[in-house]
PARONU-118620 format. One record per atom (N, C-alpha, C, O, CB): x, y, z; residue in one letter. Coordinates in steps of 0.1 Angstrom, whole numbers, plus 5000, padded with zeros to 4 digits. Glycine has a CB too. Layout:
XYZA;...
***
This chain:
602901421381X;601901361372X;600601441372X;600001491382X;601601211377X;600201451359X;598901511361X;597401421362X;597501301360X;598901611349X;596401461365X;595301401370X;594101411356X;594301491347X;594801491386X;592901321356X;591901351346X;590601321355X;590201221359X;592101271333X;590101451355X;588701411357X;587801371348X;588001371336X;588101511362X;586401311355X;585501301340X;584401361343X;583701331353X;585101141334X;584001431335X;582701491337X;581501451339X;581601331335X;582601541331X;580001481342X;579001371347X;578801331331X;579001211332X;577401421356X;578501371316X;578601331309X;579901241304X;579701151296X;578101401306X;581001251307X;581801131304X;583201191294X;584001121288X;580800991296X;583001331294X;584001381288X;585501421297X;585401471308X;583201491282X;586501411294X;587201401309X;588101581304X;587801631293X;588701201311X;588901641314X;589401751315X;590901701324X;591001641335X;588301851322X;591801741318X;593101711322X;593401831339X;593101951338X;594201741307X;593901781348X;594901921358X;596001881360X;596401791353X;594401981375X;596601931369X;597601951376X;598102021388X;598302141388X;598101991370X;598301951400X;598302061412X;599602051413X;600301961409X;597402041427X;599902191421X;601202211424X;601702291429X;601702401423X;601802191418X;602402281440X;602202371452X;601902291467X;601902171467X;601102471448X;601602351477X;601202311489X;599702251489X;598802321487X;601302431498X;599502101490X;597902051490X;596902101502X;595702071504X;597901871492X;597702191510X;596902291521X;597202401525X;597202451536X;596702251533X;597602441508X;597702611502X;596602671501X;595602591502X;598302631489X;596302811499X;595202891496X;595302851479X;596302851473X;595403061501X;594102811473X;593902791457X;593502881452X;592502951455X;593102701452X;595102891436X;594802921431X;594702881412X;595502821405X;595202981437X;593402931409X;593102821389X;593902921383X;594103031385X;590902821379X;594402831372X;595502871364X;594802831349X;594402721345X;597002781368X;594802921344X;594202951333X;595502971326X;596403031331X;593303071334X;595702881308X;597202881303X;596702991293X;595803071294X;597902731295X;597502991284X;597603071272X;597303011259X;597002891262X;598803141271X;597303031248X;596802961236X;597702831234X;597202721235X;596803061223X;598902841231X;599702721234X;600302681251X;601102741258X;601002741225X;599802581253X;599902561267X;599502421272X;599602321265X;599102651273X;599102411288X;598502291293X;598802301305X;599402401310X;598702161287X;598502171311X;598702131324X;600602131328X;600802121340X;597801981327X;601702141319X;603002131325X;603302341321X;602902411311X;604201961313X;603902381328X;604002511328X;605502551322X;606402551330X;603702571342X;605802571311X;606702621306X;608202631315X;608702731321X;606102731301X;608602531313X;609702571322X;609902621339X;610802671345X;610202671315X;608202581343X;608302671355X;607802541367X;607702561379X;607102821353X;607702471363X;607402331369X;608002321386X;607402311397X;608202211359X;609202331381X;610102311395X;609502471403X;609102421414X;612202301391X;609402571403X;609202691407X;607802681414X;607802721425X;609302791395X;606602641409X;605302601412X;605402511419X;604702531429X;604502571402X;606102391419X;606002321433X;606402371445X;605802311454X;606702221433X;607302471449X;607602541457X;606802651463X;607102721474X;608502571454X;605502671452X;604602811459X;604002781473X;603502671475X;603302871449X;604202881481X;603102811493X;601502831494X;600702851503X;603402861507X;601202801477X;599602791475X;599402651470X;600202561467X;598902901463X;598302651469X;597902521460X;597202571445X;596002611442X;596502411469X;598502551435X;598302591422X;597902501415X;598402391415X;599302641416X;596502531407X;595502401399X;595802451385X;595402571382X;593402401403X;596402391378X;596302411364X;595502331356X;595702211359X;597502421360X;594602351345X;593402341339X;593502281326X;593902381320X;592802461339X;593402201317X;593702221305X;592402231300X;591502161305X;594602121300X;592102301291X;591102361283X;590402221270X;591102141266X;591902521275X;589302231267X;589302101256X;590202111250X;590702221248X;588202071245X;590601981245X;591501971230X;593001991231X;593902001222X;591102081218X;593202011247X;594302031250X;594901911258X;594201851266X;594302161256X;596301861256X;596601771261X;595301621266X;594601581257X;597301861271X;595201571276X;594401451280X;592801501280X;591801421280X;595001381295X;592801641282X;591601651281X;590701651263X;591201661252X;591501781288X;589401631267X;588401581252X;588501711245X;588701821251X;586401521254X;588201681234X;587701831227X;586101861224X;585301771219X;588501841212X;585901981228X;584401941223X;584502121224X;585102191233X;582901811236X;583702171212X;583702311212X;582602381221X;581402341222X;583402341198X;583202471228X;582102551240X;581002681232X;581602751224X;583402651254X;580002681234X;579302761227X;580002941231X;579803031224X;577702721232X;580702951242X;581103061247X;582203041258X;582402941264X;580003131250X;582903161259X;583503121271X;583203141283X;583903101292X;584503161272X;582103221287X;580903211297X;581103051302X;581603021313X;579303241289X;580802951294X;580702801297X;581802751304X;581402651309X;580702721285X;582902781307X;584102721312X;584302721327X;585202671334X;585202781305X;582902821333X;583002791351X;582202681352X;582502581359X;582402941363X;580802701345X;580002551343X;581202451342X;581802431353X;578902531328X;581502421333X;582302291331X;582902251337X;582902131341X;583002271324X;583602341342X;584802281356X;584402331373X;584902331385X;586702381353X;583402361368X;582802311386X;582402251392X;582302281404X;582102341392X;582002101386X;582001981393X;583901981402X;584301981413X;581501841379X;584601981388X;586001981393X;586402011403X;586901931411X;586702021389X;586202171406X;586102241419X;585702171439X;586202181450X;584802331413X;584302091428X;583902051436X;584701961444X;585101961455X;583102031433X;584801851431X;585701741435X;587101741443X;587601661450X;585901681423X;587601921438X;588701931444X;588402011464X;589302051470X;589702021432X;587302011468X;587502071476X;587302231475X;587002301485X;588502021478X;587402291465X;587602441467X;586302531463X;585402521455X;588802481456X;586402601470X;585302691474X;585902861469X;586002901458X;585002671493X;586002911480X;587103031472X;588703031472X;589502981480X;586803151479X;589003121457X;589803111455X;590803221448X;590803331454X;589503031452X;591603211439X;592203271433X;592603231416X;593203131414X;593203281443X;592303321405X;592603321394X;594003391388X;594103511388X;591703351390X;595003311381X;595703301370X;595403301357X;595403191352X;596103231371X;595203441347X;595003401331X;596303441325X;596803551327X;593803481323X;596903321315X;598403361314X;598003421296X;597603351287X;599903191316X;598203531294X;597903551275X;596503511271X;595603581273X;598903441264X;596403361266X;595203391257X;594303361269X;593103381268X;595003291241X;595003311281X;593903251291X;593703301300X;593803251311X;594103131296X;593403461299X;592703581306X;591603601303X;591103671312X;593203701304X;590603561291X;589303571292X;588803451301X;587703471306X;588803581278X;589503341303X;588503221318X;589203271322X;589103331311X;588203041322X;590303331329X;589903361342X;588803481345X;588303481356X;591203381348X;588403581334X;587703671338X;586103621340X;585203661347X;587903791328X;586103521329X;584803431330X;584703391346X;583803451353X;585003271320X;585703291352X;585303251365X;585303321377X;585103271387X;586003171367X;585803501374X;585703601387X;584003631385X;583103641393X;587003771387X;583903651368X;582203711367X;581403611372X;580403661377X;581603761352X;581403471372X;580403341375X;580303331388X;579303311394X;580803201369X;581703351393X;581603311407X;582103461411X;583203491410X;582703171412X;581203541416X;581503691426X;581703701437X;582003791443X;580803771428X;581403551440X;581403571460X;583003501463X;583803511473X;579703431472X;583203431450X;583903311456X;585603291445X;586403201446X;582603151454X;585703421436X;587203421433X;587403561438X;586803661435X;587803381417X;588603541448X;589103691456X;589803771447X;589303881443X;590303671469X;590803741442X;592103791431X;592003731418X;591903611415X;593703761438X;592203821409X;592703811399X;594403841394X;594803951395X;591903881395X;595303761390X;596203791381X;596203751367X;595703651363X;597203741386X;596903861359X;596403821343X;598103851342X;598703901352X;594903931330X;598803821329X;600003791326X;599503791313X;598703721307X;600603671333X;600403901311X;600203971292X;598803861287X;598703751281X;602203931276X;598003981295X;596603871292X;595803951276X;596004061270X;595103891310X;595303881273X;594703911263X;593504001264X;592703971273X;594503791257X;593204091257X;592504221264X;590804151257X;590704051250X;593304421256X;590004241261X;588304231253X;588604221244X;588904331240X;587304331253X;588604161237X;588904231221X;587604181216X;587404221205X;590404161209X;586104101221X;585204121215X;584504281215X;583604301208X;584504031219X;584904331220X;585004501219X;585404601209X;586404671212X;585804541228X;584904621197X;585504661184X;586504771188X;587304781179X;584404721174X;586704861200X;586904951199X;588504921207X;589205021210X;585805021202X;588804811209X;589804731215X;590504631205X;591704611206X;589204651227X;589804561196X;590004521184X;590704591176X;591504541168X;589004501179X;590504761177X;591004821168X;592204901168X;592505001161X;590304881165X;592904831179X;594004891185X;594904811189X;595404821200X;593904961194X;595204671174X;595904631170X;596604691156X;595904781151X;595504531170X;597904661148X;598504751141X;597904661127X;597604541124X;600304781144X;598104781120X;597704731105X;598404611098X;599604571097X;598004851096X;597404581094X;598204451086X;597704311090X;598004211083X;599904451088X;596804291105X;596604161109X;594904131106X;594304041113X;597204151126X;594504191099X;593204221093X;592704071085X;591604011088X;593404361082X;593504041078X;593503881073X;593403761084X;592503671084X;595003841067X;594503791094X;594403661105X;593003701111X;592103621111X;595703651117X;593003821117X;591303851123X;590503791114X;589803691118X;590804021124X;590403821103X;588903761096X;588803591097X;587703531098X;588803791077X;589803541098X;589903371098X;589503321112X;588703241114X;591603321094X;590303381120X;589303401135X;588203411136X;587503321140X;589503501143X;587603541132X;586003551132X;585003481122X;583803451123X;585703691131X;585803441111X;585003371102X;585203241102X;584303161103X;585003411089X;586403191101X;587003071093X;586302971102X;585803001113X;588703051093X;586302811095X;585802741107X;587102681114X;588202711110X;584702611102X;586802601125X;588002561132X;589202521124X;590402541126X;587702441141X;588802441112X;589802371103X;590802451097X;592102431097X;589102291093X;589802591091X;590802661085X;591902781098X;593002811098X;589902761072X;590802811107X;591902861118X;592902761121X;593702831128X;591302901131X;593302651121X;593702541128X;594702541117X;595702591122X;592702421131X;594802511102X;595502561089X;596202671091X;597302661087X;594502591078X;595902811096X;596502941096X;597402871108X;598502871102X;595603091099X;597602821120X;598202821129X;599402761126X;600502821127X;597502771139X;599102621121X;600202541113X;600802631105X;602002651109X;599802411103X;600402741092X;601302831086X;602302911093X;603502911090X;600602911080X;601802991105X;602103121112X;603103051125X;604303051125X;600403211117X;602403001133X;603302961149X;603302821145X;604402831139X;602302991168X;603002741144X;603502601141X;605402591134X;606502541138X;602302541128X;604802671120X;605602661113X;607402691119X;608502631115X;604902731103X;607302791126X;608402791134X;609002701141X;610202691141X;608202851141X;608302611149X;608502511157X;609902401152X;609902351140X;607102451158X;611002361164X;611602271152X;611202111163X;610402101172X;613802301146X;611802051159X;611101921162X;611801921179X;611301821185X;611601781150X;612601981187X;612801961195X;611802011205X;611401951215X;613801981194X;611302151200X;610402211202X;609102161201X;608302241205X;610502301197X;608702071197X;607402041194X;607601881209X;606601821212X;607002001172X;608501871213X;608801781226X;608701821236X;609001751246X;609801731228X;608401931238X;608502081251X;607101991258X;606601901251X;608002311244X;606602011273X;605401921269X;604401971267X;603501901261X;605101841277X;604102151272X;603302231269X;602502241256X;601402231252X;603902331271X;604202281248X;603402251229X;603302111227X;602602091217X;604602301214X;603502021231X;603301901223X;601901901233X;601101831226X;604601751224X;601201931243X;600101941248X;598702001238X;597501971237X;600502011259X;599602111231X;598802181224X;598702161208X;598202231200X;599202301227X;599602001204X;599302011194X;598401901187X;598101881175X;600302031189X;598001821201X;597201721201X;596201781190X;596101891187X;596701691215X;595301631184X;594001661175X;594101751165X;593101811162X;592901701182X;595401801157X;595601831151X;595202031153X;594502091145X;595301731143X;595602081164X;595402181173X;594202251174X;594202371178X;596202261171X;593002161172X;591802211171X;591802261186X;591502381187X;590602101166X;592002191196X;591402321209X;592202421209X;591802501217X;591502291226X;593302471202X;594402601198X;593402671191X;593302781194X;595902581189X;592702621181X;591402701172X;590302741180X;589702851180X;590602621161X;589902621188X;588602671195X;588802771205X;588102871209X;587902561203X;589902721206X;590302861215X;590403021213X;589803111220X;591502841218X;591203051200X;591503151194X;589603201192X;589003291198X;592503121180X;589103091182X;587803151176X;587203231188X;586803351189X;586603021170X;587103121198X;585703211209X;586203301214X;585403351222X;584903151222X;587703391216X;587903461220X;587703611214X;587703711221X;588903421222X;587303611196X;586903681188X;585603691189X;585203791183X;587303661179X;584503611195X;583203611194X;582803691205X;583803741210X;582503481194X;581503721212X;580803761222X;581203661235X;580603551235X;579303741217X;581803681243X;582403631258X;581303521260X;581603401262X;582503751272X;580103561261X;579003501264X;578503581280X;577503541286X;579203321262X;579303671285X;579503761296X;579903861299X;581103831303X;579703731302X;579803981301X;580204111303X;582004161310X;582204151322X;579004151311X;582304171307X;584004211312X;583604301326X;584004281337X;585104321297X;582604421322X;582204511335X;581904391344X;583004381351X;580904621332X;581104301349X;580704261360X;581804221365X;581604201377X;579704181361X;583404171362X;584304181370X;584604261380X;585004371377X;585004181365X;584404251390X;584504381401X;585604351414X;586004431422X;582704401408X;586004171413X;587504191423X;588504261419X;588404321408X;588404061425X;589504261426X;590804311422X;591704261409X;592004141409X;591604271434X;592004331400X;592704231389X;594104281390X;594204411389X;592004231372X;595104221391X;596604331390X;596904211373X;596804091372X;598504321411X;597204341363X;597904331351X;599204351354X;599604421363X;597604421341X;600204251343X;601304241347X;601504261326X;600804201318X;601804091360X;602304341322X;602104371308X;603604391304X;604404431313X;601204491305X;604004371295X;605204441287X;605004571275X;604104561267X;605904301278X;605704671275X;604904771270X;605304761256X;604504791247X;605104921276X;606504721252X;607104641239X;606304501236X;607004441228X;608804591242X;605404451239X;604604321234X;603704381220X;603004471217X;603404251249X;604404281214X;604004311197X;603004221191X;602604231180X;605404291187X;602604091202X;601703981200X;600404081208X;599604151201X;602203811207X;600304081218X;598504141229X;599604281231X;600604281239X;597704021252X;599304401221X;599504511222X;599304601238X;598204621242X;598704541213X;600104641243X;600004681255X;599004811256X;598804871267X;601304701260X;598304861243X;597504991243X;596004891248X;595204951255X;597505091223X;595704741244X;594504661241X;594804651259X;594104741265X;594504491227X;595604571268X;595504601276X;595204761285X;594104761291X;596204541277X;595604811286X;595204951290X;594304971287X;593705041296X;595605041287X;593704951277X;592105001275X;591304881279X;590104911278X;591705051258X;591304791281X;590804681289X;590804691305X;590504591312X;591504571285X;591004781309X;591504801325X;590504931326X;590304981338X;593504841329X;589605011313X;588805091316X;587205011316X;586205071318X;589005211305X;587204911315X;586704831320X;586404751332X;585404681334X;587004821316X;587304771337X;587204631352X;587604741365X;588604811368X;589104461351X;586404721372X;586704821385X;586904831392X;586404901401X;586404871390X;588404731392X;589304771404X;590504701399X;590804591404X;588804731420X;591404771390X;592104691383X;593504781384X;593204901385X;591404661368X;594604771384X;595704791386X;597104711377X;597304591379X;595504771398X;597904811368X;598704781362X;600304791364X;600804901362X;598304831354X;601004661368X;602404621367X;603104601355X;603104491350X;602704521373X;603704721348X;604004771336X;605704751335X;606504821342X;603404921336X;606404621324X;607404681321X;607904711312X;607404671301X;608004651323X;609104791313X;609304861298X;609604741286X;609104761275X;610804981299X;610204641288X;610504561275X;610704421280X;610904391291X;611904621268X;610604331267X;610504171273X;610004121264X;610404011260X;609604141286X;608604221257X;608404131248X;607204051252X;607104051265X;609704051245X;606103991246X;605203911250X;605403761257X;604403691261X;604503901241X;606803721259X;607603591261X;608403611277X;609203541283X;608903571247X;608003701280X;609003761291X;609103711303X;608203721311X;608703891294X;610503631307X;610503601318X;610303611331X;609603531338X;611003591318X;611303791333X;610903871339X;609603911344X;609503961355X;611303941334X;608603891337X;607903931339X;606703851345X;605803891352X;607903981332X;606903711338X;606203641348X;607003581367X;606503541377X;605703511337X;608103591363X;608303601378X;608403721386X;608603701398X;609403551380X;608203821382X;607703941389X;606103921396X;605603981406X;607804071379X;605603821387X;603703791392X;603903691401X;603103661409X;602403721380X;605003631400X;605003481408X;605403541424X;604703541434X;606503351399X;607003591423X;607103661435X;606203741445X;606303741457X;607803721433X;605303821435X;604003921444X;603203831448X;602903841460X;603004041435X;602603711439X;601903611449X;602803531459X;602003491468X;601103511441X;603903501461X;604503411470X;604603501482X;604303451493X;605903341465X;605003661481X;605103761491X;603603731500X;603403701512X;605403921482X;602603771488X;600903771495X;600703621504X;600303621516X;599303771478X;601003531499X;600203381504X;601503361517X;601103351529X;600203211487X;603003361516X;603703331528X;603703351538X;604503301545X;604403341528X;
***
């Protein structure tokens, strides 16, 4: 069962722990479609010997929606939570699109997240020069990102990844998490990830290990690599193929942390 906090203003934020309740913690940061139930990995996460916090972002699943001026804002927000949960230092998870909070919460908090893991994380791309090392042709969806308002990014989503979906799929609980409010936190999400961070990628300075597919045709594996000339002390677990969906590959991150924490 997952939990809802409420914030001192009265807005609530969905989690999920899971794992050992007197594990080393670590925040789990999802990906653009996502939430507090982990893709098929549910049963696997109760077994880590950490205490794994998974987060749901506004607009996602039980949590409120309310648009963040940046993603800078998202260690504010959930640090009462923190509080509430006990945790002090810790350890970050960003799975895809939810590698910029976790990079948000190593830069906010410096003393107090040790490790980083990102999982075909989504590179700087407020960085033009990282932006531009995606392949031709996605020039349209970018502009709707950076310009469109939530409604019409929210419109492209339903066209593009929605539209795929068949109804069995939309019962998964992750996506039906994400399609709440008609997928405006899937927009708010995308949008601020094209804007200004609201914080510098350089002041990351823990450890980050990338875990990438070099065949990922969604977060280009060239945007990662050049995102790692960035972060100063960063280290890449590279496989040849998988694809941005890749099993393999997230249990290759899962096992290196169960090896570290056991």
């Amino acid at each position: 069962m997952s939990e809802v906090f409420v914030l001192s203003d009265g807005r609530k934020i969905e989690y999920k722990v899971y794992g050992q309740e007197d594990g080393y913690p670590i925040i789990g940061c999802h990906g653009l479609a996502g939430s507090v139930f982990a893709d098929g990995l549910d049963e696997l996460l109760k077994e880590l010997p950490v205490r794994y916090i998974l987060i749901a972002r506004p607009g996602y699943g039980k949590s409120d929606f309310f648009l963040m001026e940046n993603i800078a804002r998202w260690p504010e927000i959930i640090d009462p939570l923190l509080e509430h949960l006990k945790i002090d230092t810790f350890d970050v998870i960003g799975i895809s699109a939810g590698a910029p909070y976790a990079y948000a919460l190593a830069a906010a908090f410096p003393d107090r997240v040790k490790n980083i893991f990102i999982n075909k994380g989504l590179g700087a791309i407020y960085k033009p020069e990282i932006l531009a090392l995606y392949p031709d042709g996605i020039e349209k969806v970018i502009a709707i990102y950076q310009k469109g308002s939530l409604e019409e990014i929210a419109a492209q989503l339903q066209e593009t990844y929605l539209s795929q979906l068949t109804e069995e799929h939309k019962k998964i609980p992750y996506i039906r998490d994400s399609l709440v409010g008609g997928c405006l936190g899937m927009a708010a999400c995308g949008k601020l990830e094209f804007m200004d961070w609201g914080f510098n990628i350089e002041d990351v300075s823990q450890p980050v290990l990338l875990f990438h597919c070099r065949d990922d045709q969604e977060v280009p594996f060239a945007t990662a690599e050049k995102t790692m000339d960035y972060l100063k002390n960063a280290e890449m677990i590279a496989h040849d193929t998988g694809g941005h969906l890749s099993e393999a590959l997230m249990m290759d991150m899962m096992s290196r942390i169960i090896a570290k924490y056991s």
